[in-house]
Short mmCIF file of the C-alpha atoms (twelve columns), coordinates in Angstrom:
data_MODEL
# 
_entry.id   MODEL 
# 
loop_
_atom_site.group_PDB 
_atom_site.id 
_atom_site.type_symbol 
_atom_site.label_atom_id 
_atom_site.label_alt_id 
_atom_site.label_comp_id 
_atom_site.label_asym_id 
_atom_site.label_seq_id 
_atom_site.Cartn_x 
_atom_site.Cartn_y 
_atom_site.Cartn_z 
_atom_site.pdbx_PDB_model_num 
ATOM 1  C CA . UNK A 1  137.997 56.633 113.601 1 
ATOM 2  C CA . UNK A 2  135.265 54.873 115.106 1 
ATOM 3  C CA . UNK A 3  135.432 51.409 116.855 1 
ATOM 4  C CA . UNK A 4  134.240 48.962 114.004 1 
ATOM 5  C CA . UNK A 5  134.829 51.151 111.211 1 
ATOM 6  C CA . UNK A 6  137.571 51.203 108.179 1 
ATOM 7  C CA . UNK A 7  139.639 54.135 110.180 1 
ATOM 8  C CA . UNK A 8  139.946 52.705 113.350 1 
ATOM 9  C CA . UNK A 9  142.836 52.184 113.804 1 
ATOM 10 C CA . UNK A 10 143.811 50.485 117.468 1 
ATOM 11 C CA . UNK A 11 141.091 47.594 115.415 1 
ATOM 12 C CA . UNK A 12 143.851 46.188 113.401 1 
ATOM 13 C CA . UNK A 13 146.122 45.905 116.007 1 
ATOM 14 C CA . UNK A 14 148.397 48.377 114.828 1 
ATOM 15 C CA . UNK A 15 148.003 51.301 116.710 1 
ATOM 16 C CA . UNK A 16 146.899 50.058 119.959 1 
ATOM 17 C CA . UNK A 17 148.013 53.717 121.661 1 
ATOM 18 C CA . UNK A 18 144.774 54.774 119.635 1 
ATOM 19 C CA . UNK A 19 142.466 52.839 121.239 1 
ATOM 20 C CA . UNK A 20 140.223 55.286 122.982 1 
ATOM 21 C CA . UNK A 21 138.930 58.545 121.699 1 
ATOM 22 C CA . UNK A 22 140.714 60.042 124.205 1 
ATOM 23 C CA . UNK A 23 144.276 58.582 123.523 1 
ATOM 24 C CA . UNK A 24 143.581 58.895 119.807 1 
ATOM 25 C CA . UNK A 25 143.103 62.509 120.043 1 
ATOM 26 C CA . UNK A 26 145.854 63.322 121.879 1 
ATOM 27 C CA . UNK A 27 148.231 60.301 119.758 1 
ATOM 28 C CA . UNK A 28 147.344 62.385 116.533 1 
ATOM 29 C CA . UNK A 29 148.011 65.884 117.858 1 
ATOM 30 C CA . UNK A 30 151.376 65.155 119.028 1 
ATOM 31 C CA . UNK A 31 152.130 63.437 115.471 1 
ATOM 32 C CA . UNK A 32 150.954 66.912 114.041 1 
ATOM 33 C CA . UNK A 33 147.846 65.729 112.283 1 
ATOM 34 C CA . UNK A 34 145.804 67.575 114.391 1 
ATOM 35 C CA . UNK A 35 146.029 71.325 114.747 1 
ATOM 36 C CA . UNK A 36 142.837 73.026 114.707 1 
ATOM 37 C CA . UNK A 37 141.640 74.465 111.403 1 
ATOM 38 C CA . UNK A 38 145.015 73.607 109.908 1 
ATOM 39 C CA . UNK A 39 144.701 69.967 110.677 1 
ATOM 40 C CA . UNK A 40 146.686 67.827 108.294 1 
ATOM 41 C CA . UNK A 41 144.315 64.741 109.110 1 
ATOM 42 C CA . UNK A 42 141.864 66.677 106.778 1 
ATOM 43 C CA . UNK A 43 144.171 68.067 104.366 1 
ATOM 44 C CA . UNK A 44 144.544 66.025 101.140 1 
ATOM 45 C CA . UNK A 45 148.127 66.748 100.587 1 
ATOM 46 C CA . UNK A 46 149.223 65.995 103.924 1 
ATOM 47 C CA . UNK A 47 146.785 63.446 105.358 1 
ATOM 48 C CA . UNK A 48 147.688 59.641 106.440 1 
ATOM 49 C CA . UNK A 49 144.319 58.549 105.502 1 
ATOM 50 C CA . UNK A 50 143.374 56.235 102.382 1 
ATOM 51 C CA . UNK A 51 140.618 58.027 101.616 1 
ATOM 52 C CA . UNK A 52 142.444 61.163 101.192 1 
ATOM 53 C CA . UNK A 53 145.309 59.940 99.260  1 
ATOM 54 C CA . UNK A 54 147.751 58.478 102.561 1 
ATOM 55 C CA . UNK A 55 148.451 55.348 103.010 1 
ATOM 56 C CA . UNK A 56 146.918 54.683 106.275 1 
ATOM 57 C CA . UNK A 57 145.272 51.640 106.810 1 
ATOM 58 C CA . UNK A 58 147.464 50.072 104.599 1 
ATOM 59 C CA . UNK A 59 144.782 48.418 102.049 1 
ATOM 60 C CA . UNK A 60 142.325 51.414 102.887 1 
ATOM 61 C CA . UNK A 61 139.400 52.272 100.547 1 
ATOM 62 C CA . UNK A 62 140.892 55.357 98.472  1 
ATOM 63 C CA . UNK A 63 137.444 56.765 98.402  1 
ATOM 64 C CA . UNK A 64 135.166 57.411 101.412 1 
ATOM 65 C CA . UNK A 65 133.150 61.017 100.690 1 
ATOM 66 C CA . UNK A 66 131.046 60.653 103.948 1 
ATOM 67 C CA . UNK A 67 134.310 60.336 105.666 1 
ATOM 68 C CA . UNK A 68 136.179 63.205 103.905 1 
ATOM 69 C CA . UNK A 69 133.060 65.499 104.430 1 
ATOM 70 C CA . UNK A 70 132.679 64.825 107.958 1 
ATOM 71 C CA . UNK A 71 136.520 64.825 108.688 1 
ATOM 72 C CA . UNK A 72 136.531 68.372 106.647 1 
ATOM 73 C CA . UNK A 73 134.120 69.524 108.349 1 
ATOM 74 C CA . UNK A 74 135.582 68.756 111.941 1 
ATOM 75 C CA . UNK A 75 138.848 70.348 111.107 1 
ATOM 76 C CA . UNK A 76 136.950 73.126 109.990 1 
ATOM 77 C CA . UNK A 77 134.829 74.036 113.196 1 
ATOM 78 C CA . UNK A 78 138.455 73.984 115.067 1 
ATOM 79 C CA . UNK A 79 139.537 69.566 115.362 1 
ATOM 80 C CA . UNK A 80 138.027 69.984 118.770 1 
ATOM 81 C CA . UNK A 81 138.758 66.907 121.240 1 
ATOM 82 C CA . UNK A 82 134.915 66.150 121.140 1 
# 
């Protein structure tokens, strides 16, 4: 979700409540995508993301396995605000 990379997403203009770390965080947890170990963000059935079959950014790359790993991991030590 990175300034300058394919997932940021206050970049495009279209999510400009995302545009910190801070506000994207807290944006995504009260959408329900983030919920510690159970955090659909990760989750490839329930996940917005291209790279994980959603739909978000529209035009996304539908494969990013850095991404997925990292974001899997995350989720997995807890989706901590860090």
């Amino acid at each position: 979700m990175k300034v300058g990379t394919v997932g940021n997403c206050a970049t495009s203009g279209c999510h400009s409540e995302m545009g910190t770390a801070l506000s994207s965080y807290s944006w995504l947890t009260g959408k329900g995508y983030i919920a510690g170990t159970a955090s659909a963000l990760a989750d490839p059935s329930q996940s917005c993301l291209t790279w994980l079959g959603g739909n978000m950014p529209p035009s996304g790359p539908t494969s990013n396995a850095q991404a997925v790993a990292d974001l899997k991991a995350w989720a997995a030590a807890g989706a901590h605000n860090n």
